[in-house]
N, C-alpha and C positions, 0 to 999 in steps of 0.2 A: 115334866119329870126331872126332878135336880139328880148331881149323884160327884160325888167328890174321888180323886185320885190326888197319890204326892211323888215328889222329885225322890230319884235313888243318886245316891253317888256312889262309886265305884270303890271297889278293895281291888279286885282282877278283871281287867277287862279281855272280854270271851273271844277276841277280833284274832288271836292267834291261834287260841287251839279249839276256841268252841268254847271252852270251860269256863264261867265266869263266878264272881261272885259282889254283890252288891250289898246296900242299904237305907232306907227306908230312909226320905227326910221330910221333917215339918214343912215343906214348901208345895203352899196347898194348891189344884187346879179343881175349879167349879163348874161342870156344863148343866148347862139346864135345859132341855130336850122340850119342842114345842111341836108336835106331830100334827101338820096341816096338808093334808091330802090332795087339794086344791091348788097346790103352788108347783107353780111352771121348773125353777130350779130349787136348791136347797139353800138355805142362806145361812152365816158365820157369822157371829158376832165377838168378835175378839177385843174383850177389854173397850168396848161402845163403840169399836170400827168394822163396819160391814167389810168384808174381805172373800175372796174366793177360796177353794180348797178343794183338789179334788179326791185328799185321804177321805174327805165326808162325806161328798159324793159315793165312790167306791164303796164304804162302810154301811151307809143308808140305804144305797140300791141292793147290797147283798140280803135286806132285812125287807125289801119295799117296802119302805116309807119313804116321804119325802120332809123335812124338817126346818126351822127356826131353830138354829145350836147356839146359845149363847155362851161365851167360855170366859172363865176371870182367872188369871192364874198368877199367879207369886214366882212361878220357876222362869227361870231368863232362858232364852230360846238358843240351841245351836252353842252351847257352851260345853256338854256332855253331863248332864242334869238329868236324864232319860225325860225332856219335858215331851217326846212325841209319844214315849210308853204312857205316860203319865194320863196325856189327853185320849189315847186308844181305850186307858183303861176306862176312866173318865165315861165315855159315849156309851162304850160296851153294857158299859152298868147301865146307865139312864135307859138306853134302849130292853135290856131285859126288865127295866123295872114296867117298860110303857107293855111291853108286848105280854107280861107273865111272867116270863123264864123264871125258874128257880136259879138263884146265883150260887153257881159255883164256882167257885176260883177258878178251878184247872181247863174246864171251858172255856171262859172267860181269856186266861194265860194263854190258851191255843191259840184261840183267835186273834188275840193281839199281835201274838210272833207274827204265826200264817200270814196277814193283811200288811203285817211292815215289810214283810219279805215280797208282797206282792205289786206291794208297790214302793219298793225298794229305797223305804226310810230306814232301812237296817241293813250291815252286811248279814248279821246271824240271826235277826229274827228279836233280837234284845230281851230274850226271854227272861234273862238276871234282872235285868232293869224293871220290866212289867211287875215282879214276882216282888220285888221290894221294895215297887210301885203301889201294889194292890192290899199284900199281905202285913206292909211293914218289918220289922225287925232287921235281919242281916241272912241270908242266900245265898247259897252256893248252886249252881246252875249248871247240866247241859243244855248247853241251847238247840244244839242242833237234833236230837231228838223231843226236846221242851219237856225237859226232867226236873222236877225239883230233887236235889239228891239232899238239901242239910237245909236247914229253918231254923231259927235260932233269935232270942232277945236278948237286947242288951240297952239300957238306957243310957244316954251320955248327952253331953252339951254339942253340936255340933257347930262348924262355922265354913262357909265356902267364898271360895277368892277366886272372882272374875276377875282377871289378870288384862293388863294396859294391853297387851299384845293379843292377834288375830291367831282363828283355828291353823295349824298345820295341817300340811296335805298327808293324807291317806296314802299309803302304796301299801295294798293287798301283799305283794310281794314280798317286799321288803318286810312286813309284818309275821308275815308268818314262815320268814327264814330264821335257821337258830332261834329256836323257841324254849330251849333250856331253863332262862330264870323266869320266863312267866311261867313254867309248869312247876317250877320250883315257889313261886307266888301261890298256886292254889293248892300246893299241898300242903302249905303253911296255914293259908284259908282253912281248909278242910282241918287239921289241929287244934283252931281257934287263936292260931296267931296271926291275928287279924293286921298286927304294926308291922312285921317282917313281909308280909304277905302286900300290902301296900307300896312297901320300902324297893321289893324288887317287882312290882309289878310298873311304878314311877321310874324306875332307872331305864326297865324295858323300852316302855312308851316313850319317854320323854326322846330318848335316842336315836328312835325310829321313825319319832314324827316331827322331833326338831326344837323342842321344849325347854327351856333352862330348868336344868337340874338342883340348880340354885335354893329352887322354893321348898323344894322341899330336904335340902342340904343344913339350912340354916335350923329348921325345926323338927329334922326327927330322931333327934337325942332326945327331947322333951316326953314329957309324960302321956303320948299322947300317939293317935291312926292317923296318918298322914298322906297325903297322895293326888296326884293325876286321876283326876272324875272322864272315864269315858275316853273319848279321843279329844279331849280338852276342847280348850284353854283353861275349863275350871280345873281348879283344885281343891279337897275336901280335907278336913280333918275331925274329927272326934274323940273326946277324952272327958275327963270330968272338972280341969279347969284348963282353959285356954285362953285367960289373958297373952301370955308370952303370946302365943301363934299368934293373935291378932295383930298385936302390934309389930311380929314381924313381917306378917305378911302384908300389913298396909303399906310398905313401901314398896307395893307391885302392883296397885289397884284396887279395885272396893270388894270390902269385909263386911 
C-alpha cells in the first residue's frame, strides 16, 4: 500500500504561544507499506538503506501490524521542513488505506500530533505542519487543542535555503518569554498578510535561537514571503518571481 505526503514551511512557528501557521510544499515523501505478519521486527527502508526507527515501531504496534516501510523523500531531514510531519502523515495514510479506514483528514491530523507528542518529535504536536503537510495550501493552526482555525489557497513559486550553518539550540524558555511580535505574526497570518506575518515571525526566531538575520534582511523588500522554516536552519520564501531571492540567498548555501 503506497501513500504520498509533502514538506510545510513555516509563516509562524507555534513553539511560543501554540498558534502556528504553515504551507504546503512540492517536496514530496513516498512510503510504501508491505504488511508481513510473520516478521520478528519491523523494518525501514529509507532511500535503499535499512535503518532502525522506533517512531514505526510505536506507530505500527498501535495498529498491530508488523511491516516492510519503504520511504523515498525529496525533504532534507532536521532543517524545519516538517519532514517528521510529512513521514507521520505519509504511514498514517498507507496504513488506513491497508486496514479500510475511511480517510479523514482530522483523524489522521490527530494522530499525527498525539504520536509526535508521545514520542516527543514535537514540542507542540506540529499540528500546522501535519495540516499543510496533508491538506496542502497555507493554515493557520491551534496546536495545542489540533484545531484548524483558516485553510486557505494560494499558488506561487517557492524556493528553500539550507543555509552552511548548523540547527540552533531550542530553549523552551527563552522562547516563550515576551511573546509580543510572534502573536503579532499570527494575527497578520490570520489577515492574510502572510510577508508581515513571516517578517516578524524571523526577527522573533532568529533572536531567540541565534540565527543571522541577515537572510532574510537582504530579501524582504522584494516582492515576495520570506522567513525562518520551523526552528531552522531552513529558510523559505514564496512569491510569483524569485530570481532576485535565489541569487541572494546562494551566498549562504544551497537553493
Amino acid at each position: 500500500m503506497q501513500a504520498d505526503a509533502y514538506a510545510a514551511g513555516t509563516i509562524v512557528n507555534a513553539l511560543a504561544t501554540g498558534y502556528g501557521s504553515a504551507f504546503g510544499l512540492d517536496l514530496k515523501i513516498k512510503v510504501k507499506l508491505s504488511v508481513e505478519e510473520d516478521l520478528k521486527e519491523n523494518i525501514l527502508i529509507e532511500d535503499g538503506r535499512e535503518v532502525r526507527d522506533k517512531v514505526l515501531d510505536f506507530v505500527l504496534s498501535n495498529f498491530k501490524i508488523k511491516a516492510v516501510v519503504e520511504v523515498k523523500s525529496e525533504i532534507p531531514k532536521g532543517c524545519g521542513l516538517g519532514s517528521s510531519s510529512a513521514f507521520m502523515n505519509a504511514l498514517l495514510l498507507a496504513i488506513f488505506k491497508h486496514t479500510g479506514r475511511r480517510l479523514y483528514a482530522h483523524e489522521i491530523l490527530r494522530l499525527n500530533s498525539q504520536y509526535s507528542l508521545k514520542m516527543g518529535i514535537s514540542y507542540t504536536g506540529a499540528f500546522d505542519d501535519a495540516s499543510a503537510s496533508l491538506l496542502g495550501g497555507i493554515v493557520v493552526t491551534n496546536n495545542y487543542k489540533m484545531e484548524l482555525i483558516e485553510w486557505t489557497f494560494k499558488n506561487a513559486d517557492a524556493v528553500v535555503l539550507i543555509p552552511e550553518w548548523d540547527r540552533g539550540e531550542v530553549s523552551l524558555e527563552k522562547i516563550r518569554r515576551d511573546t509580543e511580535l510572534v502573536k503579532r505574526a499570527i494575527k497578520e497570518a490570520l489577515n492574510g498578510n502572510y510577508k508581515y506575518a513571516m517578517i516578524y515571525n524571523t526577527i522573533y526566531y532568529c533572536d531567540k535561537i541565534g540565527y543571522p538575520r541577515e537572510v532574510l534582511e537582504r530579501v524582504k523588500d522584494l516582492e515576495c514571503c520570506c522567513g525562518l522554516s520551523g526552528n531552522g536552519p531552513a529558510y523559505v520564501a514564496f512569491g510569483d518571481d524569485l530570481k532576485e531571492v535565489i541569487s541572494i540567498w546562494n551566498d549562504y548555501g544551497k537553493v
